[in-house]
Backbone bond lengths (Angstrom), bond angles and torsions (degrees), N, CA, C in turn:
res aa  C-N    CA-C-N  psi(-1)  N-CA   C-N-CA  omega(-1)  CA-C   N-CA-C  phi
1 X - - - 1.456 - - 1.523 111.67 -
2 X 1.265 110.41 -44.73 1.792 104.33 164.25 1.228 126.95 -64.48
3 X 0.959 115.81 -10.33 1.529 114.45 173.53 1.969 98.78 -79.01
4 X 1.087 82.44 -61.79 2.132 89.02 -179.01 1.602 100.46 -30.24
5 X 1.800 103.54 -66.88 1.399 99.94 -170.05 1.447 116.46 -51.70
6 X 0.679 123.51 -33.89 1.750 139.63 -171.10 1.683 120.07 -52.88
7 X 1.578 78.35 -51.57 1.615 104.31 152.95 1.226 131.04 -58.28
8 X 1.129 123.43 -47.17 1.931 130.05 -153.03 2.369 81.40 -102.37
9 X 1.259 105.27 -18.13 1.531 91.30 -169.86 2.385 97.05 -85.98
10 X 1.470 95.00 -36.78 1.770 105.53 -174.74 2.038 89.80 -76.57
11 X 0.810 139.95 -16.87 1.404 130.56 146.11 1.113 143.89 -90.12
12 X 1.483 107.41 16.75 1.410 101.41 171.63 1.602 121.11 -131.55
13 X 0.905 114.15 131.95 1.747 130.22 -175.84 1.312 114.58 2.67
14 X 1.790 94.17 -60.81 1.998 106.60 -167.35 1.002 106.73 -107.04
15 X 1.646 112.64 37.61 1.779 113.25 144.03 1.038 118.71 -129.70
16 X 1.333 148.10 141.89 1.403 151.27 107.62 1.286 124.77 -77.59
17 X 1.896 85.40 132.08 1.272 127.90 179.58 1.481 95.84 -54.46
18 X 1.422 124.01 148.04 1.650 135.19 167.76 1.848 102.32 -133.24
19 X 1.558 112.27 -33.90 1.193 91.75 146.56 1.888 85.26 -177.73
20 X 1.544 109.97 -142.17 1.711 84.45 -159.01 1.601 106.80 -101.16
21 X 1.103 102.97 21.73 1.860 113.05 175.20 1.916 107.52 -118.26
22 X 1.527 111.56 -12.64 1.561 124.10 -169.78 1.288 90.42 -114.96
23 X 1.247 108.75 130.07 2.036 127.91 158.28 1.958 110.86 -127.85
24 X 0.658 102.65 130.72 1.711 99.50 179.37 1.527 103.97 -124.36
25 X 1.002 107.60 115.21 1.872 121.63 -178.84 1.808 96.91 -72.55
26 X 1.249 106.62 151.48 1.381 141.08 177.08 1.896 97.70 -51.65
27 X 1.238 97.47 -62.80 1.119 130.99 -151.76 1.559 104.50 -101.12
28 X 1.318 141.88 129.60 1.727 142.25 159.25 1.521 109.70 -66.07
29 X 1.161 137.84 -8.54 0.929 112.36 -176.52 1.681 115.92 -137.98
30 X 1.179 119.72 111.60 1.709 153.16 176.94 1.365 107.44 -87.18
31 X 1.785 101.68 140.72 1.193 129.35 -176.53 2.060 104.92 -120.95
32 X 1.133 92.24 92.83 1.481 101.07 178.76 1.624 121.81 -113.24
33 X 1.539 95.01 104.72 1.290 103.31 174.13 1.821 109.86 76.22
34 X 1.418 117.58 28.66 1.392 127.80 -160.60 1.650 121.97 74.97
35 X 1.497 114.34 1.94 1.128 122.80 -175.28 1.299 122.69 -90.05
36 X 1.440 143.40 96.32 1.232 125.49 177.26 1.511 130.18 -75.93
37 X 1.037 122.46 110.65 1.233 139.27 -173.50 1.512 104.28 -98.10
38 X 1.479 122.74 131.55 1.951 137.71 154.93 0.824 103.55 -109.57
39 X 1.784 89.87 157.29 1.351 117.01 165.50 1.895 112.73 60.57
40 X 1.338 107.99 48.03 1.064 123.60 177.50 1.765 102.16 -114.10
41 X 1.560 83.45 101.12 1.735 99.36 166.65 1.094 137.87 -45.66
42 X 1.509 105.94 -53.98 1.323 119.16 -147.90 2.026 97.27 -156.24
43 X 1.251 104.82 163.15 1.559 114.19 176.39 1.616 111.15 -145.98
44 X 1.144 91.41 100.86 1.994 114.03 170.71 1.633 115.78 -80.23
45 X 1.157 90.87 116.88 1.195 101.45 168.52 2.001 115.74 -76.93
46 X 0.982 125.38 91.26 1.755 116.72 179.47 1.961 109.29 -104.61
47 X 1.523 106.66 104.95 0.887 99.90 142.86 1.943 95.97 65.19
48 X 1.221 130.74 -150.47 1.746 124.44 167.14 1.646 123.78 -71.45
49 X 1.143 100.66 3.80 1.169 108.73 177.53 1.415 142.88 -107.81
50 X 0.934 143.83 176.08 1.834 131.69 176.77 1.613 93.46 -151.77
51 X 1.311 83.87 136.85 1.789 104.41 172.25 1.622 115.87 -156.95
52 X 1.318 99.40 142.47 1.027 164.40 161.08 1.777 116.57 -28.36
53 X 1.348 113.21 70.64 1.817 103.62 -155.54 1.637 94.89 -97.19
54 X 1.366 112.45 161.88 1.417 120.09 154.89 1.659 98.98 -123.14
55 X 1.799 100.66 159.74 1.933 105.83 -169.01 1.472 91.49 -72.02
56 X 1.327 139.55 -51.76 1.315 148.49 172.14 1.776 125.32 -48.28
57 X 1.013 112.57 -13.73 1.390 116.09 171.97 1.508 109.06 -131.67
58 X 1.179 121.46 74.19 1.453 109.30 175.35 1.735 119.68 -95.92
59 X 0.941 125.14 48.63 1.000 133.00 -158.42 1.841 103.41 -127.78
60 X 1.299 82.41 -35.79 1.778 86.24 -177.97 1.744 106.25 -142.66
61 X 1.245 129.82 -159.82 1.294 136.52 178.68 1.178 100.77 -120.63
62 X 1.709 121.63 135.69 1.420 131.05 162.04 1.304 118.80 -57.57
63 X 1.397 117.19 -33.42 1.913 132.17 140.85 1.304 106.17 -177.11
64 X 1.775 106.55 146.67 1.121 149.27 156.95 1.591 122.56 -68.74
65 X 1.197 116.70 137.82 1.356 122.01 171.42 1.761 112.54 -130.82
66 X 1.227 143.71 116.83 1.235 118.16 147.19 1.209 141.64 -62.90
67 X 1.430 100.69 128.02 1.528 106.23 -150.84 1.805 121.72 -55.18
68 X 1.667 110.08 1.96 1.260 111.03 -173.86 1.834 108.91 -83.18
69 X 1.551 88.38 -10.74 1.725 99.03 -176.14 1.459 119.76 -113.32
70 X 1.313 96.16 12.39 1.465 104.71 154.58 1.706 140.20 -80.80
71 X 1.220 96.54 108.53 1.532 99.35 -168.42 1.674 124.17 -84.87
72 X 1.182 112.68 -48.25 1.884 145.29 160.60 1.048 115.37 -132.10
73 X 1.511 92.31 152.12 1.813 101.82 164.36 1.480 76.49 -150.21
74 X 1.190 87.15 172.86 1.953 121.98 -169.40 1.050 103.58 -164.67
75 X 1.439 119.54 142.54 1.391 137.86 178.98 1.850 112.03 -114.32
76 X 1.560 119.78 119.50 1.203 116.37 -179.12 1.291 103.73 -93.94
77 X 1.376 108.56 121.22 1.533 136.96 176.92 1.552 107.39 -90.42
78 X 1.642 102.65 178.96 1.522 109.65 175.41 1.531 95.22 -81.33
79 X 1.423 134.16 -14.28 1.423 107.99 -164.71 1.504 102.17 -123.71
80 X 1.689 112.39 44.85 1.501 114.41 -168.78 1.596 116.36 92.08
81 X 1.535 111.74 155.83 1.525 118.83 163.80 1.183 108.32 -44.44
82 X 1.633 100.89 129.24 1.355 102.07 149.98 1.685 103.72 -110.65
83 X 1.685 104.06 172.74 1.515 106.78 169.46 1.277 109.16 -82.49
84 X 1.468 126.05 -167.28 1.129 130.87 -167.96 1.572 101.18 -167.09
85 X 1.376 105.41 -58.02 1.915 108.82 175.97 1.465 85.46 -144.00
């Protein structure tokens, strides 16, 4: 399943790739799993998991998901949600 995500995130608009464990959204603010999450920098790939960085807290994740319990994410743009998965 991380490989898929990995994929659908290095093809799509409001991400760049930083390398194949780093994604950085367009946009700070993600809709995961109905959850809205800001000010999300950056996206780590660890191991089964995906999280959730801010530039100001690097020490930990603003939140983590394992990626087997990931259902959607959406990215809020200037011109509305978009989907994402």
């Amino acid at each position: 399943m991380d490989d898929v995500l990995r994929g659908i995130l290095r093809n799509n608009q409001y991400f760049e790739e930083i390398n194949q464990d780093r994604f950085v959204p367009a946009y700070l603010g993600l809709i995961v799993n109905g959850v809205v999450i800001y000010h999300v920098n950056w996206i780590d790939f660890v191991d089964e998991e995906i999280v959730f960085m801010h530039k100001d807290i690097q020490t930990h994740p603003i939140a983590s998901l394992f990626i087997k319990n990931l259902d959607s994410l959406m990215i809020i743009t200037n011109d509305g949600i978009k989907e994402v998965l």
